[in-house]
C-alpha positions in Angstrom: 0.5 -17.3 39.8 0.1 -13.8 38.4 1.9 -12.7 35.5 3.5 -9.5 35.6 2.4 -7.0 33.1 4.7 -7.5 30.1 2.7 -11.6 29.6 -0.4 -9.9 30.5 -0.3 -7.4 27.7 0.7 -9.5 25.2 -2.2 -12.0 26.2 -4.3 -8.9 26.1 -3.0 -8.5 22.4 -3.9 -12.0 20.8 -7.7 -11.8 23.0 -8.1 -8.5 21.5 -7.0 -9.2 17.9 -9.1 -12.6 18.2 -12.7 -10.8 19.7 -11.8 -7.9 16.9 -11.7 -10.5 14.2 -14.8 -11.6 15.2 -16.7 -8.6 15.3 -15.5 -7.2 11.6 -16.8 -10.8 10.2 -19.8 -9.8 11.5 -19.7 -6.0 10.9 -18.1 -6.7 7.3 -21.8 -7.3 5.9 -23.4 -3.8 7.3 -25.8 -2.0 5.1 -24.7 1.1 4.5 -27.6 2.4 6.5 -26.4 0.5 9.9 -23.0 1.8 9.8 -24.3 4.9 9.0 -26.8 4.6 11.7 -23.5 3.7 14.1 -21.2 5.9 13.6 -23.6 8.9 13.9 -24.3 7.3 17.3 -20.5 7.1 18.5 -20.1 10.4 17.0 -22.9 12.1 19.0 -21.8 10.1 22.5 -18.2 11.2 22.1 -19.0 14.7 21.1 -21.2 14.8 24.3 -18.8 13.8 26.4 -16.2 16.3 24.6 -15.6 18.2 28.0 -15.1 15.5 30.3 -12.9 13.9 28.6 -10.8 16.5 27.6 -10.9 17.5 31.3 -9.8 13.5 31.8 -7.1 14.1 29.4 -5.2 17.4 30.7 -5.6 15.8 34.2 -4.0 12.7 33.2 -1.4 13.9 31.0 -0.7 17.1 32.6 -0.2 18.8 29.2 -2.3 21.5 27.2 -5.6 23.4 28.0 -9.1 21.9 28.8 -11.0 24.1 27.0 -9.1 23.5 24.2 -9.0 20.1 24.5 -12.7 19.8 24.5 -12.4 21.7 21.1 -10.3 19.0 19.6 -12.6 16.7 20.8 -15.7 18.0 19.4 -14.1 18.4 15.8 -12.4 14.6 16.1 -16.1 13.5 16.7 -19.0 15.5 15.2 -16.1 17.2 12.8 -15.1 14.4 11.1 -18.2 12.4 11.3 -20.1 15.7 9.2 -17.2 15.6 7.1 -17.5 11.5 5.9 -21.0 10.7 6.8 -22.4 11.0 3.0 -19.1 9.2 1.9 -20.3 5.8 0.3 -18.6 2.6 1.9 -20.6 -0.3 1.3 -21.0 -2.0 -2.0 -20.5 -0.1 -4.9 -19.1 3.7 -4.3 -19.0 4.8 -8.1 -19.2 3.9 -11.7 -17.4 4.8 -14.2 -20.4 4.0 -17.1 -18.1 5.2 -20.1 -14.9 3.2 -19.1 -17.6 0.1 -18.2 -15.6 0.2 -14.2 -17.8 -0.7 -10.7 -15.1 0.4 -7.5 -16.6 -1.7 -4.7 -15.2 -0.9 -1.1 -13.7 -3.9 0.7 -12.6 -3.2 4.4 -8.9 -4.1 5.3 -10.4 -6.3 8.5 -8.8 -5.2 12.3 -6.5 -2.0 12.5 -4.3 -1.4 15.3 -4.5 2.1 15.7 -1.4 3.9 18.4 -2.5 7.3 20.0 0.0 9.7 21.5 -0.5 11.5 25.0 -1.0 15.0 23.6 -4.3 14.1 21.5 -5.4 11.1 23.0 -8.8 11.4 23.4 -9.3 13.3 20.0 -7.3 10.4 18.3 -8.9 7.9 19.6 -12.5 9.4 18.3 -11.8 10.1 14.5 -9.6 7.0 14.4 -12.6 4.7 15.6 -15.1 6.9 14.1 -13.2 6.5 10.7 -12.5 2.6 11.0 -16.1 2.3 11.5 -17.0 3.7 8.7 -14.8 1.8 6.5 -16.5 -1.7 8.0 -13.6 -2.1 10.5 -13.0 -3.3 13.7 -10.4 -0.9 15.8 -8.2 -2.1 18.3 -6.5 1.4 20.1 -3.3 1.1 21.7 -2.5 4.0 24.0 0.5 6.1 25.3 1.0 4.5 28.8 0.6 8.3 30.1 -2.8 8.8 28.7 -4.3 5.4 29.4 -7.4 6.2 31.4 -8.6 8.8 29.3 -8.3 7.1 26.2 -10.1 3.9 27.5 -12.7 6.0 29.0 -13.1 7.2 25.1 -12.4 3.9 23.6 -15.6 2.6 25.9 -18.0 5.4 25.5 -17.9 5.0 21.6 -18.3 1.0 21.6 -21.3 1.7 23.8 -22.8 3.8 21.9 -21.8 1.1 18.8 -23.5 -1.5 20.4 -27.2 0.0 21.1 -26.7 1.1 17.5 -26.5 -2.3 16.6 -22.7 -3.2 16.4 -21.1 -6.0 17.6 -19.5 -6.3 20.7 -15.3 -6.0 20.7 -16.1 -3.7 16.9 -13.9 -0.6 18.8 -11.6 -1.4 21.8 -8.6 -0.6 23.9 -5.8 -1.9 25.5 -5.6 -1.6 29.5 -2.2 -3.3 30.3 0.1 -0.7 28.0 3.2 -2.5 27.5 6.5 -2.2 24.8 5.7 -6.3 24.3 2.4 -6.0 24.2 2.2 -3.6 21.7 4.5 -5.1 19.3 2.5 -8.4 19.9 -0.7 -6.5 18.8 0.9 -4.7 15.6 2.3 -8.2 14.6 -1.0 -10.4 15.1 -1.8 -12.3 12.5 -5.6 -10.6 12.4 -4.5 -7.4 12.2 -4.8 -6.0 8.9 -3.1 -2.3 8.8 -1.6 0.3 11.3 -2.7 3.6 12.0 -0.1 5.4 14.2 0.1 9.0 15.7 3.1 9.6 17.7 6.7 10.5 18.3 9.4 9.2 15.9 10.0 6.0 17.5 6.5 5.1 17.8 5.5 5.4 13.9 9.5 4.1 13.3 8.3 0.8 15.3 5.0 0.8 13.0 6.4 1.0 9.7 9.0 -1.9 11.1 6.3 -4.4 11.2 6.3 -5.5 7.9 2.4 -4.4 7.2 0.3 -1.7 5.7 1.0 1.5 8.2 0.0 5.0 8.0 2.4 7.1 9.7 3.3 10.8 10.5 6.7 12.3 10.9 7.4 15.5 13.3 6.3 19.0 11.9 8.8 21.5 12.5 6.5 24.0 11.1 7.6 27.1 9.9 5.6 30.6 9.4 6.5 32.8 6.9 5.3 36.7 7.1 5.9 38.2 4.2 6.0 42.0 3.7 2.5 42.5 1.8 0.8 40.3 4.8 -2.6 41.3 6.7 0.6 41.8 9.9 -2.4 42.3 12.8 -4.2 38.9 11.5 -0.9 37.4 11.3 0.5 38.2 15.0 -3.5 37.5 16.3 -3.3 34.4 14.6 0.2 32.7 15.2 0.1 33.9 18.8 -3.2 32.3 19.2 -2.4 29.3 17.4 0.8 28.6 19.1 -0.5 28.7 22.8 -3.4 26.7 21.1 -3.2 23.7 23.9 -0.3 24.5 24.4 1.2 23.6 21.2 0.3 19.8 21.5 -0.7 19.7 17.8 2.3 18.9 15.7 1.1 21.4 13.1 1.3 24.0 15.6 3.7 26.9 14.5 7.6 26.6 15.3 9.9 29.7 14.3 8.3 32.7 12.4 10.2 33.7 9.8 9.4 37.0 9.6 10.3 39.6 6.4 13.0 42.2 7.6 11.2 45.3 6.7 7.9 44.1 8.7 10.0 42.5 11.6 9.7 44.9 14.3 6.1 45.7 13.2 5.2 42.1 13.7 7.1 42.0 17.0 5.0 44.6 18.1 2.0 43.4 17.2 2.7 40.2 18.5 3.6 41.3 22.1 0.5 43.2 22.2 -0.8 39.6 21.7 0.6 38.1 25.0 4.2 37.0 23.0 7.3 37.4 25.4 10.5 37.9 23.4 12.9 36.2 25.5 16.6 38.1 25.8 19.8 36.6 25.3 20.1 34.9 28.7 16.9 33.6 29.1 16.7 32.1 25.7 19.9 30.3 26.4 17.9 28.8 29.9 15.2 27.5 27.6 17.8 26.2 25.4 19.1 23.9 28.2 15.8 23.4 29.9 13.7 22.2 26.1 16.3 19.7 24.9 19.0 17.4 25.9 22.4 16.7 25.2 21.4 14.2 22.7 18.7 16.6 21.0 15.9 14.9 22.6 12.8 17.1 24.1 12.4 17.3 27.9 9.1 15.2 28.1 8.5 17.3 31.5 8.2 21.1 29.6 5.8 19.5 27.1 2.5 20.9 26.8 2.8 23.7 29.4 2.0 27.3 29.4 4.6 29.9 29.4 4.7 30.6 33.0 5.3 27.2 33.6 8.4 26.9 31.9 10.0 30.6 32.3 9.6 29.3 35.6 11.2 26.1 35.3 13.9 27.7 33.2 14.3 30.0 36.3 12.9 33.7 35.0 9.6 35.3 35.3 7.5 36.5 33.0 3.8 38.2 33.2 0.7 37.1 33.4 -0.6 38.3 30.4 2.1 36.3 28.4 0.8 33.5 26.3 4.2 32.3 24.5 8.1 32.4 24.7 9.6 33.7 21.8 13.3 33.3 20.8 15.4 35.4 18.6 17.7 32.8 16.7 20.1 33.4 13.7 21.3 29.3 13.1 19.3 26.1 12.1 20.2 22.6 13.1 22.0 20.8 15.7 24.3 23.6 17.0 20.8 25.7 17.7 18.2 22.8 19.9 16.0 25.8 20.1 15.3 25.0 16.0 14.2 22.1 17.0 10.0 21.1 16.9 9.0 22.7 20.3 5.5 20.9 21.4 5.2 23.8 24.5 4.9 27.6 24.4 8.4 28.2 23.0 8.7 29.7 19.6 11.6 30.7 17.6 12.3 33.4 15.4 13.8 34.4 12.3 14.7 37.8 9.9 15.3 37.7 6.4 15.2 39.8 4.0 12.6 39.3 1.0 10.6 36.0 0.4 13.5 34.2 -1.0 15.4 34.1 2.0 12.2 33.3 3.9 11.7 30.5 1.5 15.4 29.4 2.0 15.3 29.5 5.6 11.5 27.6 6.0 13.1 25.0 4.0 16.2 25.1 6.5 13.3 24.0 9.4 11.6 22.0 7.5 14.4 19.9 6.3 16.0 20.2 9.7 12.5 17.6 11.1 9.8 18.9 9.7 10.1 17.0 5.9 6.8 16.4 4.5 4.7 18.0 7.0 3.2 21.4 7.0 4.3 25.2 6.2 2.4 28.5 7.4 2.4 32.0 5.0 1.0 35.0 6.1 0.8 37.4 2.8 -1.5 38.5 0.6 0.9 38.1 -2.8 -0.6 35.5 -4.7 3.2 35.3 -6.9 4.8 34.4 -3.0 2.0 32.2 -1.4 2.2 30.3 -4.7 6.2 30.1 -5.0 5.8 28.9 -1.9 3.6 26.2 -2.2 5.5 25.0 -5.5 8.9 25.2 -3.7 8.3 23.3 0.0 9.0 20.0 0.7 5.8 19.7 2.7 2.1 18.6 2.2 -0.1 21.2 3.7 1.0 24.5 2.8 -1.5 27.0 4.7 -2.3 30.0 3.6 -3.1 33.0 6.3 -4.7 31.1 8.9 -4.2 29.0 12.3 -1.3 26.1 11.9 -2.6 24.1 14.7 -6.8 24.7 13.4 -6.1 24.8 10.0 -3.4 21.7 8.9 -6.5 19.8 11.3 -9.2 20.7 9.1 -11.4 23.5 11.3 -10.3 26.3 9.6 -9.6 25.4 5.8 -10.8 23.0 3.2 -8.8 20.1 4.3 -10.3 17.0 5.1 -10.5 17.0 9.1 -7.8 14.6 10.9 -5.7 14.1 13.8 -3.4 12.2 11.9 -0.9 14.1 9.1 0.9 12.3 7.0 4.6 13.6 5.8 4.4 11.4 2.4 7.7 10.1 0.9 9.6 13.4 2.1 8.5 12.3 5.5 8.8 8.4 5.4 5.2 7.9 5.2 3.1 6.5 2.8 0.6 9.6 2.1 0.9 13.1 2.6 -2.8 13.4 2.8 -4.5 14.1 5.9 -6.4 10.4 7.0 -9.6 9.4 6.5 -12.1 7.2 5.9 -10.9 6.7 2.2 -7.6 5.6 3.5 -9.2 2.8 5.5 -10.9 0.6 2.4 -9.4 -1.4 -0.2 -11.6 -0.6 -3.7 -11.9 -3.7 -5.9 -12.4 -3.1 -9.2 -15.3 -4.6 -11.7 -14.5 -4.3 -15.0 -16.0 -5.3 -18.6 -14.2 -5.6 -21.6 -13.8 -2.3 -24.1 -12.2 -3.6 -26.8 -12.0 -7.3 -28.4 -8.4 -8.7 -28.1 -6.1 -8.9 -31.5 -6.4 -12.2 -33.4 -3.0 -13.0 -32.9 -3.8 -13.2 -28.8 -6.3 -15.8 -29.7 -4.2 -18.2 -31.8 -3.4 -21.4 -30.0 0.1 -23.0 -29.5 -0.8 -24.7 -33.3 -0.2 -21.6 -35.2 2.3 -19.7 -36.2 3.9 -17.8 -32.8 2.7 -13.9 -32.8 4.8 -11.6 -34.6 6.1 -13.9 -36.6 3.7 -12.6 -39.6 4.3 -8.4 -40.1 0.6 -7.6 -40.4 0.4 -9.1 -36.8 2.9 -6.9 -35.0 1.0 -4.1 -37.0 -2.3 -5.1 -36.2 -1.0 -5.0 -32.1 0.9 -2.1 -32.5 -2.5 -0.1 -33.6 -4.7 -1.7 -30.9 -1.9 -0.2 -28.2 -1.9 3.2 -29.8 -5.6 3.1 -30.3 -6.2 1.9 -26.6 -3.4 4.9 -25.2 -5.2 7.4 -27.3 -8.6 6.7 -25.6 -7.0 6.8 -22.2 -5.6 10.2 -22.5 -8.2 11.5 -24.0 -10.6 10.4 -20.9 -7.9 12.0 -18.9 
């Protein structure tokens, strides 16, 4: 008798979770040289296969650019692997000789890792690539809409595992995709932490489980350009960014908030970069077309150039136009169009100095972007740094990309596909994950200084404090020990 697919996936689930056990006993005494050896292997067979599978992916999915997915892809393998592949993970990964301290990385064991449909493949690489690292085994479980693809990664990088000398099952994925079956996975007794990338719901369901997660939160990203910004870089640069693949990466731009006495400058400039400002009518088309009733985003206008949707929305544009851009005045519910827009669609605001741009960033960000990332275009060191004092948000980029830069390709940051929104966000980190995230450190330490007489007295004696020139004696070791500590510091 066949099972339909809800029993199937959640036997999937428990064989998965059991084979992945299995393989992390194993893979839990690497040297460091073998998983080194490893993961450059998966990294090199994913970034290989970089255009294929981003080809897979748009096909699949129907959202974003190929070109650009392949682009993703190649930083979510080779990217991240150049950016962790001198990190130490085996053993002991430093030494503190003055404080007398050996950190020793212990893997958490299996991670259940959830991969959204508009960077599936990418996800899937530095996820895997990452869990590796850290002497864990990776179970993926992906968006139902980006199965294939994602199993097509999921395969090529436990291949290329295995003649590296990994055990079989160390990185695999789910093929019967199923609500049931991927709560039965999350809650498996085996599986040691959760690494989601998603919609709400998705990292909502994570964080429900009752173990370690790693979530992000929505990035309703908002670009400030202030009135002493590079303004040609700027319009080059969020134009660019925004029709980046679409506008699939949740740090991709969302409303520019552009300084009054630069505004019709920058809208300018920005047209001459393929932006369509959108007039009264037909922003009020995209309005209905985006979101519905409820505030929710059409899944169908996700991911799709702007033809596509000016076209679905019942207008035409040109050719040459890259993005949609809508002139707004209000921020929350009563405007959906302030809302985080994952397509071509970007809205915009005026205000006058960076005070009011600050206010009204915060507006977006607070509106569903919390914890997430901001964008500032300006070349006043007092505004970039009020701003990043005064934002509720963990990436606060400064005159570059939004969808390149939050990721790691463009700036300093540590490259990721997964963002976390911190406490302002309901996540546990506002860092952007990595391998670091994905090992416990136990701690080796050796005693400093010899414990007060009192603490040695047995139940015989007199009870501590009961003689002054005890409680003294305590009171200086405390001071003495809190001096040293701050001094360290």
């Amino acid at each position: 008798m066949a099972l339909d697919l809800d029993l199937q996936s959640m036997q999937e689930a428990r064989d998965l979770a059991e084979a992945a056990y299995k393989a992390q006993l194993i893979w839990g005494h690497a040297t460091q040289q073998e998983v080194d050896r490893v993961c450059a292997a998966m990294a090199e067979a994913a970034f290989q296969a970089s255009a294929r599978l981003g080809q897979m992916a748009h096909e699949e999915t129907g959202y974003g650019i190929p070109a650009h997915k392949k682009l993703k892809n190649e930083l979510a393998s080779m990217g991240v692997w150049n950016s962790i592949k001198d990190a130490p993970t085996v053993g002991v990964i430093r030494h503190d000789t003055e404080r007398r301290i050996y950190e020793i990385a212990w893997p958490m064991g299996v991670i259940a890792a959830l991969t959204p449909s508009t960077n599936p493949t990418s996800t899937a690489m530095f996820k895997s690539i990452s869990a590796v690292k850290a002497r864990n085994a990776i179970i993926i479980a992906p968006h139902p809409s980006a199965a294939r693809c994602t199993t097509e990664t999921c395969q090529i990088m436990q291949e290329a595992a295995q003649k590296a000398g990994a055990p079989h099952n160390l990185v695999n994925c789910m093929q019967n995709i199923s609500l049931p079956g991927t709560n039965e996975l999350l809650r498996h007794k085996y599986v040691r932490l959760i690494l989601a990338t998603g919609g709400t719901p998705m990292v909502r369901a994570a964080h429900s489980v009752g173990k370690p997660a790693y979530g992000v939160g929505p990035g309703n990203v908002p670009v400030y350009v202030d009135r002493s910004a590079d303004l040609e870089k700027a319009a080059r640069y969020i134009v660019a960014s925004k029709a980046f693949d679409c506008s699939t990466i949740c740090a991709s731009e969302q409303a520019v908030v552009a300084d009054k006495p630069i505004a019709r400058q920058l809208e300018q400039l920005m047209a001459a970069q393929g932006a369509f400002f959108t007039d009264a009518e037909q922003t009020d088309k995209l309005r209905k077309l985006l979101f519905k009733p409820d505030g929710s985003i059409n899944t169908q206008t996700v991911g799709k150039p702007a033809q596509t949707l000016a076209g679905m929305a019942g207008f035409s544009i040109p050719q040459s136009a890259r993005v949609l851009v809508t002139k707004l005045t209000t921020t929350g519910t009563s405007e959906p169009l302030s809302r985080e827009k994952l397509t071509t669609v970007l809205g915009w605001y005026e205000e006058d100095g960076w005070e009011a741009g600050c206010e009204r960033s915060i507006e977006l960000i607070m509106f569903g972007g919390r914890g997430h990332t901001q964008i500032i275009h300006a070349r006043d060191e007092k505004v970039i740094m009020a701003f990043g004092l005064e934002k509720p948000v963990f990436r606060i980029l400064v005159n570059t990309m939004g969808t390149l830069g939050a990721v790691g390709l463009t700036t300093g940051l540590m490259p990721s596909l997964t963002l976390g929104s911190g406490g302002e966000g309901g996540a546990i980190t506002g860092d952007n994950i990595s391998v670091h995230h994905l090992y416990n450190v136990k701690r080796l330490a050796y005693e400093l200084t010899p414990p007060p007489e009192a603490a040695l007295r047995g139940p015989s004696t007199a009870a501590a404090g009961s003689n002054p020139s005890d409680a003294q004696d305590i009171e200086a070791l405390v001071r003495k020990v809190v001096q040293e500590i701050i001094q360290q510091k």
